[in-house]
MOPAC internal coordinates of N, CA, C and O (Angstrom, degrees):
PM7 1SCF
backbone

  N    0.0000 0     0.00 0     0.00 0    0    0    0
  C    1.4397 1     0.00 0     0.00 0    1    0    0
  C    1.5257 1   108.71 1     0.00 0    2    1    0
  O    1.2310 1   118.75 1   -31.59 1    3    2    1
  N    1.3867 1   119.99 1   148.41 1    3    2    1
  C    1.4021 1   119.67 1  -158.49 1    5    3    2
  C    1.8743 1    90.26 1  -120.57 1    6    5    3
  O    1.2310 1   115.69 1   -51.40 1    7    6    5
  N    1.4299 1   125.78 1   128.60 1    7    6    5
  C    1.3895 1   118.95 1  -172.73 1    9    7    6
  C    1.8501 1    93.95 1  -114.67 1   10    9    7
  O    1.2310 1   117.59 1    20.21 1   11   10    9
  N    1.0940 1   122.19 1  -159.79 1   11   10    9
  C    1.2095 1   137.48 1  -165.66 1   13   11   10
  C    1.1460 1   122.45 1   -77.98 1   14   13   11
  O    1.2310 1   129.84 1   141.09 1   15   14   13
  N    1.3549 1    98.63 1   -38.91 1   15   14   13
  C    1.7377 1   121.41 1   166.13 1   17   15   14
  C    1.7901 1   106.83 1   -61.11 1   18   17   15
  O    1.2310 1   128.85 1   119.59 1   19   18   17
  N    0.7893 1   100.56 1   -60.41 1   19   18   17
  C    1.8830 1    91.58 1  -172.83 1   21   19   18
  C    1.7615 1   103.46 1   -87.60 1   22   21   19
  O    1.2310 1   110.75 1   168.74 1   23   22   21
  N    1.2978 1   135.00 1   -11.26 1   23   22   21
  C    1.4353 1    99.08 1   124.04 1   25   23   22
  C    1.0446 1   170.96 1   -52.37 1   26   25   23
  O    1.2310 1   134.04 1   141.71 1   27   26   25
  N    1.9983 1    90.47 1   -38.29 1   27   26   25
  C    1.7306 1   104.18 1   164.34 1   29   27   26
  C    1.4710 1    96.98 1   -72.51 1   30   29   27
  O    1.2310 1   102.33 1  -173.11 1   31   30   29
  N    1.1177 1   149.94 1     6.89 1   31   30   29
  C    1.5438 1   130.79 1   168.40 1   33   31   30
  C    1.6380 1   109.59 1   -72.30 1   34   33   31
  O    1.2310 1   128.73 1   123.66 1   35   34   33
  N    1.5506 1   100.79 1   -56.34 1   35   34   33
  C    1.6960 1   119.22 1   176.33 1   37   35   34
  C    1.6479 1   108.83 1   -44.32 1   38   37   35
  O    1.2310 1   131.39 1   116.51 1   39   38   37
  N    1.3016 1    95.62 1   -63.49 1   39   38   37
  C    1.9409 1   101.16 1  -171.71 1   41   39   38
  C    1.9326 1    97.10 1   -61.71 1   42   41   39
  O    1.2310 1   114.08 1   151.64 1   43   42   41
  N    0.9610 1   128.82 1   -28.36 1   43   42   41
  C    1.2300 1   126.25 1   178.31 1   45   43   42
  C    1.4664 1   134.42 1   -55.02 1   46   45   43
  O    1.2310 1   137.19 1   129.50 1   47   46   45
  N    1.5167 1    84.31 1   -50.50 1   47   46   45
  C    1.5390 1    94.45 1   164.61 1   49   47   46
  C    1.3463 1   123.92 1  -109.09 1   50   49   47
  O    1.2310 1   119.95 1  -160.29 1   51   50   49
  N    1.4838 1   117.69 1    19.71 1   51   50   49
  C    1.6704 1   136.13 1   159.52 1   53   51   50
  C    1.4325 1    95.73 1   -74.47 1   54   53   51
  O    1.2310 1   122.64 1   120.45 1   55   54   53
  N    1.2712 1   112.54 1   -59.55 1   55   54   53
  C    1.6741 1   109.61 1  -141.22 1   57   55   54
  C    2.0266 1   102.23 1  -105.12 1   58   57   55
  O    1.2310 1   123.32 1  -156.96 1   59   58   57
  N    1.5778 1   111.25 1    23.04 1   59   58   57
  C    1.2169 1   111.97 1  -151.78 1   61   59   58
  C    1.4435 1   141.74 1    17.46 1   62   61   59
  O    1.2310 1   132.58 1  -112.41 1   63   62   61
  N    1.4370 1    93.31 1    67.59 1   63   62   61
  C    1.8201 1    86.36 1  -178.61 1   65   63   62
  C    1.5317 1   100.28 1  -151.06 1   66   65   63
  O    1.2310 1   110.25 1    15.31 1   67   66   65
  N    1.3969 1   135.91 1  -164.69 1   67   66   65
  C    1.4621 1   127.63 1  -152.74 1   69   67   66
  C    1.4565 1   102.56 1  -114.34 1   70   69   67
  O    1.2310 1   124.72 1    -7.59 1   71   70   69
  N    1.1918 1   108.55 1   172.41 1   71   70   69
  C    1.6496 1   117.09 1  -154.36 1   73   71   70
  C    1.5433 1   108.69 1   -79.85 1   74   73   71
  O    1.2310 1   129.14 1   164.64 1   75   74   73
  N    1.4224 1    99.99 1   -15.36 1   75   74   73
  C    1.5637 1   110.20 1  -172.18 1   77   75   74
  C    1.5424 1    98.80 1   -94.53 1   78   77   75
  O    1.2310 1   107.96 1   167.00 1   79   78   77
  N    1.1312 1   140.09 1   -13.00 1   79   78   77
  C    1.3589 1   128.50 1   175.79 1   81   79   78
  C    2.0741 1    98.64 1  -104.14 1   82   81   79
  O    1.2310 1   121.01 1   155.41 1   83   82   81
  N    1.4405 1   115.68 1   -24.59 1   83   82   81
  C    0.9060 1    85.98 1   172.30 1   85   83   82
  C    1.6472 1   137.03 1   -84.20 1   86   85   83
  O    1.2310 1   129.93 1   169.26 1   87   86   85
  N    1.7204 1    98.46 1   -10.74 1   87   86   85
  C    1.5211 1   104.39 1   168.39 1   89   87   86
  C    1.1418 1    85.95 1   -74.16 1   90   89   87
  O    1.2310 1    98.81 1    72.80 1   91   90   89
  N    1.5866 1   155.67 1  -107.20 1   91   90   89
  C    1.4047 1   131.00 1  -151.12 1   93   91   90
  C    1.1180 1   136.83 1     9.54 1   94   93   91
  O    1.2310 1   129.55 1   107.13 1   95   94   93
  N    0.9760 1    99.20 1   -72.87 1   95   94   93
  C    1.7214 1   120.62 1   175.57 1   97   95   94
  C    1.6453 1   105.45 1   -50.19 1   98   97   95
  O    1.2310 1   120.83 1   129.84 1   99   98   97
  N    1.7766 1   116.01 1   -50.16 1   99   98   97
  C    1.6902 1    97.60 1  -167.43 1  101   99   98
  C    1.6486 1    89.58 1   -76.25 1  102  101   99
  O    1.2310 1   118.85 1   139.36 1  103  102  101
  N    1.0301 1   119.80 1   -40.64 1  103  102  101
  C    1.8796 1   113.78 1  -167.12 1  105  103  102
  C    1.2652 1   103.72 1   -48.71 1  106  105  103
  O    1.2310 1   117.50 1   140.52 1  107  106  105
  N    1.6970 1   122.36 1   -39.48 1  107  106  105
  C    1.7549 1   110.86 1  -167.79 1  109  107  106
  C    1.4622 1    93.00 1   -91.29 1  110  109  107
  O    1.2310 1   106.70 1  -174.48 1  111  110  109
  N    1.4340 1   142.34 1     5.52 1  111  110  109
  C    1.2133 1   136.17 1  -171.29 1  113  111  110
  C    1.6694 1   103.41 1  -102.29 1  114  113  111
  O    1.2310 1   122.17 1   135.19 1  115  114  113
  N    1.1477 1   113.45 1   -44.81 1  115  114  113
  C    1.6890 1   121.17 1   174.77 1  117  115  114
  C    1.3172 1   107.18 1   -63.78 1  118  117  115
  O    1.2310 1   121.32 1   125.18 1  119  118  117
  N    1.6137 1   115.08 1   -54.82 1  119  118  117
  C    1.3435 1   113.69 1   171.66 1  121  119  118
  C    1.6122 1   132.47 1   -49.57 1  122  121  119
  O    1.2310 1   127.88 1   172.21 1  123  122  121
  N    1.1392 1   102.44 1    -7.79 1  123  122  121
  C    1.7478 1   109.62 1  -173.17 1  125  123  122
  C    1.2602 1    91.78 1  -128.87 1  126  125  123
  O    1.2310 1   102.08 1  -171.60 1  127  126  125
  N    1.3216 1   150.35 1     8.40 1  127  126  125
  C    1.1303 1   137.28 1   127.99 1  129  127  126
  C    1.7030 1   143.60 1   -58.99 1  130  129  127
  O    1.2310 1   135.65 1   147.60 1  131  130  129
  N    1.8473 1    87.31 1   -32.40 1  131  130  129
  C    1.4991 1   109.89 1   168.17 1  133  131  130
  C    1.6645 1   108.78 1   -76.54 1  134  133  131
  O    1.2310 1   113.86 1   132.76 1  135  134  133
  N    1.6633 1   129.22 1   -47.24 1  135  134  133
  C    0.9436 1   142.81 1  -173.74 1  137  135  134
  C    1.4212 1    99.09 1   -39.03 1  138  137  135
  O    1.2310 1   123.16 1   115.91 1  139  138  137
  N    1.4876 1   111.54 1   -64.09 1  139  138  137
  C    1.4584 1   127.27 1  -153.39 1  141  139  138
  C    1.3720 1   108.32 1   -79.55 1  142  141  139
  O    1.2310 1   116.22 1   158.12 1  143  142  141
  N    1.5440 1   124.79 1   -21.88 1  143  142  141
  C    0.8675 1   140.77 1   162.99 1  145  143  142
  C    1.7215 1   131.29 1   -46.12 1  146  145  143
  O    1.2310 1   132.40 1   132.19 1  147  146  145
  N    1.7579 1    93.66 1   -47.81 1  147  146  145
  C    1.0197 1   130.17 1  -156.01 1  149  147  146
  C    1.9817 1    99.24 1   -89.74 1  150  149  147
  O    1.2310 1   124.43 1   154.35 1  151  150  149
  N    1.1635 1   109.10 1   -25.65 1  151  150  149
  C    1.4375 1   128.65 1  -168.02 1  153  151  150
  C    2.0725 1    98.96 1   -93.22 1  154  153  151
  O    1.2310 1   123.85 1   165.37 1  155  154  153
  N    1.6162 1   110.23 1   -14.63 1  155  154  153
  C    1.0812 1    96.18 1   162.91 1  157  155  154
  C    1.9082 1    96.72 1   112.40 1  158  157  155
  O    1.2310 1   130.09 1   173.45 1  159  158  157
  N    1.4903 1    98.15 1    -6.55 1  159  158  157
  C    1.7994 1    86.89 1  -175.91 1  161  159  158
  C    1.8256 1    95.03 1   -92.64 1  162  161  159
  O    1.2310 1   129.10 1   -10.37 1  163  162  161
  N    1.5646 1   100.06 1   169.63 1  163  162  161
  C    1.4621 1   121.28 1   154.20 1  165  163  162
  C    1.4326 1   104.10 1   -99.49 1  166  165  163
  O    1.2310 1   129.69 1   -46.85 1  167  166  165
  N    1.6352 1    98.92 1   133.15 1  167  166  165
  C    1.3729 1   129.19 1   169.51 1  169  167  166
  C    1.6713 1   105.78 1   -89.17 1  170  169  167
  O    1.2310 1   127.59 1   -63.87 1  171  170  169
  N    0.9831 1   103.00 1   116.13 1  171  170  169
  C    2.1820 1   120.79 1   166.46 1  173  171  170
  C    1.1692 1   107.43 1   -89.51 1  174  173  171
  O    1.2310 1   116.86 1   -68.80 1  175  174  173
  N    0.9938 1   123.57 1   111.20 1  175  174  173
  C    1.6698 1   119.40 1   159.51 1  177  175  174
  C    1.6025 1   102.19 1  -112.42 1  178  177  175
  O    1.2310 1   120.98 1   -88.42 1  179  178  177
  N    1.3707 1   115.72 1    91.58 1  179  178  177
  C    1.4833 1   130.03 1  -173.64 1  181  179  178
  C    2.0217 1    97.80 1   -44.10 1  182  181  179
  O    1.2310 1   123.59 1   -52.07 1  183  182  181
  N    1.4135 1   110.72 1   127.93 1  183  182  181
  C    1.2487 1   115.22 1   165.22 1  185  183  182
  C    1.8402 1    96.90 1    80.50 1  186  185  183
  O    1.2310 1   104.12 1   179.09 1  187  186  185
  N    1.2296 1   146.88 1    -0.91 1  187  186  185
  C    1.3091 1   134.36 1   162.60 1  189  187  186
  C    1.8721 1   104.21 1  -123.87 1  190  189  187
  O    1.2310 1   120.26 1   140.49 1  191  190  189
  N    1.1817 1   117.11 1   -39.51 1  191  190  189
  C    2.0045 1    95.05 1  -171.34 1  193  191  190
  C    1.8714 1    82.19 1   169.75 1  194  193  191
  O    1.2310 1   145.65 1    10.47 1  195  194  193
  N    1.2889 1    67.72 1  -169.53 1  195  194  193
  C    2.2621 1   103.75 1   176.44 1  197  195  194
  C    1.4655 1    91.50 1  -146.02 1  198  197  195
  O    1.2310 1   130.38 1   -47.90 1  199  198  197
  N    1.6201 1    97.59 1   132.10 1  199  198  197
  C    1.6309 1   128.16 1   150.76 1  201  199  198
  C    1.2159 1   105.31 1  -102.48 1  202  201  199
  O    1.2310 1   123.52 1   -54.36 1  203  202  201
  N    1.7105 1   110.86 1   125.64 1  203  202  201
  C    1.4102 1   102.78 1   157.71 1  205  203  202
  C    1.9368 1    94.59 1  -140.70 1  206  205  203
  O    1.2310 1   128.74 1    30.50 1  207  206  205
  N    1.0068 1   100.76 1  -149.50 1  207  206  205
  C    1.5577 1   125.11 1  -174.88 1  209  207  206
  C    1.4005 1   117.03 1  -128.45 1  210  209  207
  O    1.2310 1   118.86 1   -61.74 1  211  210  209
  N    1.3388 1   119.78 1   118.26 1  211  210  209
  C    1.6140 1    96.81 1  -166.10 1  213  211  210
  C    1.8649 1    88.60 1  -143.02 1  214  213  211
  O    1.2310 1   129.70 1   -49.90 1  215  214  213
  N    1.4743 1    98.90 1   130.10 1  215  214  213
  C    1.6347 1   110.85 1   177.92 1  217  215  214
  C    1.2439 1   105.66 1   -56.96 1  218  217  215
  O    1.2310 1   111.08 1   -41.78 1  219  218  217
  N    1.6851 1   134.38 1   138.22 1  219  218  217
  C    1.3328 1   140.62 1   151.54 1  221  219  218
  C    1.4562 1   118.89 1  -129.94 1  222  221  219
  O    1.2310 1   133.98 1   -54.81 1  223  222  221
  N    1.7757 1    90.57 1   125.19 1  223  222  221
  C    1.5025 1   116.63 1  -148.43 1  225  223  222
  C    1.7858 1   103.16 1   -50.97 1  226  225  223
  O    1.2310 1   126.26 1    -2.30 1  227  226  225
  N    1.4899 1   105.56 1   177.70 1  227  226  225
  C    1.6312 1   105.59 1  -179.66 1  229  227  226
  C    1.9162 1   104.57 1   -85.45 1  230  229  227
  O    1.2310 1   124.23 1   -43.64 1  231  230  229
  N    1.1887 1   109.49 1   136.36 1  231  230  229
  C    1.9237 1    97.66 1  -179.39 1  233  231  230
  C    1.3307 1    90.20 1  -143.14 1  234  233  231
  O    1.2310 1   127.33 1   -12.12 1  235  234  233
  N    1.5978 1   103.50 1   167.88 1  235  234  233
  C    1.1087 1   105.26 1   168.87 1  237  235  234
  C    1.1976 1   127.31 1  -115.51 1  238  237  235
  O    1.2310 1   109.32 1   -31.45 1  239  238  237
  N    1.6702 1   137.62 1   148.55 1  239  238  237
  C    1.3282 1   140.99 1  -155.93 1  241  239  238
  C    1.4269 1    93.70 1  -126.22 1  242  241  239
  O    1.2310 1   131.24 1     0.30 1  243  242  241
  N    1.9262 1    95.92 1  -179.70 1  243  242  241
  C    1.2337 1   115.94 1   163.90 1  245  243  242
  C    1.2415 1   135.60 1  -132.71 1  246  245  243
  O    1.2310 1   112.83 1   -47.41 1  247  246  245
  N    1.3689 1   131.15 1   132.59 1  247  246  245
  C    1.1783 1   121.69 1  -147.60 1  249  247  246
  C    1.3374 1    92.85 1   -90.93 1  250  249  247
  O    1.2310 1   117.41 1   -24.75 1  251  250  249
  N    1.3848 1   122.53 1   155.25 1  251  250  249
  C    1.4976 1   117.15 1  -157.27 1  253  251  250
  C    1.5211 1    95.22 1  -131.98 1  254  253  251
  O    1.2310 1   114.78 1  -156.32 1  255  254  253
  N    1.3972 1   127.50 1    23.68 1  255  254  253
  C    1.3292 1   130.02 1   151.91 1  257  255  254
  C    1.5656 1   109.16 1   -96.86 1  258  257  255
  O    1.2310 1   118.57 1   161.75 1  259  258  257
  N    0.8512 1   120.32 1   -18.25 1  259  258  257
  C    1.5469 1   130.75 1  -158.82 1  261  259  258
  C    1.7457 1   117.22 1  -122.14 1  262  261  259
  O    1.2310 1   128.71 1   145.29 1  263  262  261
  N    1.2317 1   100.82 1   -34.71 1  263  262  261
  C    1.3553 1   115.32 1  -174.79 1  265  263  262
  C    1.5579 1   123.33 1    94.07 1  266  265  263
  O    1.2310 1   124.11 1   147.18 1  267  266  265
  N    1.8692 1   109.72 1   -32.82 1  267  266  265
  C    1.1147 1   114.23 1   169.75 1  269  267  266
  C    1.3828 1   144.74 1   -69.77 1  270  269  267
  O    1.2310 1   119.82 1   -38.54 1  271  270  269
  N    1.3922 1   117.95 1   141.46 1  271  270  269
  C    1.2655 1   130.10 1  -168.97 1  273  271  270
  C    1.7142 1   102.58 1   -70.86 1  274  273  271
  O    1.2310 1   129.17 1   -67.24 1  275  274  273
  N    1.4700 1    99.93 1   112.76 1  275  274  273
  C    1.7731 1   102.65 1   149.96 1  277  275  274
  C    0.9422 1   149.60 1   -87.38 1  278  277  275
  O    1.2310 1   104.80 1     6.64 1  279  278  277
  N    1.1326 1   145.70 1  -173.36 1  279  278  277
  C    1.7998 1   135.93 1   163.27 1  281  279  278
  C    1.5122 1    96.16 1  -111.31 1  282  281  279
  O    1.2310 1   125.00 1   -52.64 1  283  282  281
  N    1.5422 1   108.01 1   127.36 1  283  282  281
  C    1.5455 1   107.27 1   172.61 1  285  283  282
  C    1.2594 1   105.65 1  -109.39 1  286  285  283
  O    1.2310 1   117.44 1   -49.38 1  287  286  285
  N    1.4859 1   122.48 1   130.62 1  287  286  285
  C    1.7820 1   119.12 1  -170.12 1  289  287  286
  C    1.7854 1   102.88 1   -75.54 1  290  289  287
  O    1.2310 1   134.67 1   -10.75 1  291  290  289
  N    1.3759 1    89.23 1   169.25 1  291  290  289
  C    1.2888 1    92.54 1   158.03 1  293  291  290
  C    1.1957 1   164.69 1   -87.39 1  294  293  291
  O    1.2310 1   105.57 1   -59.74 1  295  294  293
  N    1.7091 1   144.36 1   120.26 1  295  294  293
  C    1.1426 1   109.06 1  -149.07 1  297  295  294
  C    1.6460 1   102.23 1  -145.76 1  298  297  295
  O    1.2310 1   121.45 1    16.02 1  299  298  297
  N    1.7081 1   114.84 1  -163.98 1  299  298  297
  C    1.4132 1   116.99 1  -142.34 1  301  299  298
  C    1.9993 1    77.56 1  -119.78 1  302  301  299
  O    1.2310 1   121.94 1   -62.75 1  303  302  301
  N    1.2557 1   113.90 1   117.25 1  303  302  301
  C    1.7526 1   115.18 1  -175.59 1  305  303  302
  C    1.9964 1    94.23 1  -115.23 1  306  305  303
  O    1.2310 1   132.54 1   -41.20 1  307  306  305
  N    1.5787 1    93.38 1   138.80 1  307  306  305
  C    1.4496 1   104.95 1  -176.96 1  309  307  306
  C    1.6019 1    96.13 1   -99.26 1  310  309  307
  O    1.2310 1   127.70 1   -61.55 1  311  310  309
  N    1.5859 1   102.79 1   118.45 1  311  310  309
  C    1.4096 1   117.67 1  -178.51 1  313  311  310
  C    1.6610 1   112.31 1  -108.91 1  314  313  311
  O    1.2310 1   130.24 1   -24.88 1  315  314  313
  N    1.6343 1    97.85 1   155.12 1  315  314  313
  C    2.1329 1   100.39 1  -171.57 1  317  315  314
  C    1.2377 1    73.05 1  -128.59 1  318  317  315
  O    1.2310 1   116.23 1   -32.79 1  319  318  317
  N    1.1601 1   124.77 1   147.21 1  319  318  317
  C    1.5083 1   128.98 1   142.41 1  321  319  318
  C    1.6256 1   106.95 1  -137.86 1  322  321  319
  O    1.2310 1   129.58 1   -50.99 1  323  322  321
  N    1.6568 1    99.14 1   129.01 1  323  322  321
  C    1.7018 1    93.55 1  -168.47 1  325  323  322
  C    1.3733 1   125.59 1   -98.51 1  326  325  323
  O    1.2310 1   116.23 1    -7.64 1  327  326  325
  N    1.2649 1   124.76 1   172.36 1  327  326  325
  C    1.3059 1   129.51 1  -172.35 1  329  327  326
  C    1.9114 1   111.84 1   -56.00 1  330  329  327
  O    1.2310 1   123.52 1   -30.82 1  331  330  329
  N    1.1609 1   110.86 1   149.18 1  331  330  329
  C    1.3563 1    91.87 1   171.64 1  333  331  330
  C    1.6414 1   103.36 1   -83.27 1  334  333  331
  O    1.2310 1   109.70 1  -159.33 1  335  334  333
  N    1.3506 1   136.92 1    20.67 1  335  334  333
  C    1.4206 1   142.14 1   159.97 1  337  335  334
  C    1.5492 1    95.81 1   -71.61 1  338  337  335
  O    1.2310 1   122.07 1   122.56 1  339  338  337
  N    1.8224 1   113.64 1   -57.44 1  339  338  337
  C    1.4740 1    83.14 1  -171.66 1  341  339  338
  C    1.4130 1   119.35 1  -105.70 1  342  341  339
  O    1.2310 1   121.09 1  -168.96 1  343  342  341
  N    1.4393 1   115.51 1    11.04 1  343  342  341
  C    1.7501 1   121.32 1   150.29 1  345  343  342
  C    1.6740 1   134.79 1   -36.32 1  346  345  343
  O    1.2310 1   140.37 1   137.75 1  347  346  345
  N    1.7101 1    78.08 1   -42.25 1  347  346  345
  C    1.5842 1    76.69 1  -162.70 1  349  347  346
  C    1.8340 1    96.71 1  -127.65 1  350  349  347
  O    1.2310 1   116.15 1  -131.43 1  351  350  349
  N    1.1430 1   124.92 1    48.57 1  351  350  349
  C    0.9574 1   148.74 1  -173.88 1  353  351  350
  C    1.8578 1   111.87 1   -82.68 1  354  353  351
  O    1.2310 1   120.10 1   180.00 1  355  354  353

């Protein structure tokens, strides 16, 4: 698994500049993706996907240690769905 740190290494020495401005940059870049997300818009990133936020209704399940049926509430799920550029890549 690749975390933030060994990206900001990559973007660092892509874009010549230091590891501490390039994690910056992805932290305020993810973060304003969730923000905007969060406010109800779809994010385009032409040639990679859409982030948005999409309500999923309350249903009920089963707990499969127990057997019994629950009520699962409803809630707000952060969705990627990607380009077919990088699907079928």
């Amino acid at each position: 698994m690749v975390g933030i740190s060994e990206l900001s290494k990559t973007v660092s020495k892509r874009t010549n500049t230091t590891q501490r401005v390039a994690r910056n940059v992805i932290k305020h870049f993810l973060d304003t993706i969730v923000s905007e997300a969060d406010k109800g818009s779809k994010i385009n990133l032409a040639g990679f996907g859409i982030f948005e936020r999409r309500k999923q209704s309350a249903r009920k399940a089963r707990n499969p240690q127990t057997k019994k049926i629950i009520d699962v509430p409803a809630k707000k799920k952060f969705v990627f769905r990607a380009s077919s550029k990088v699907k079928y890549r």
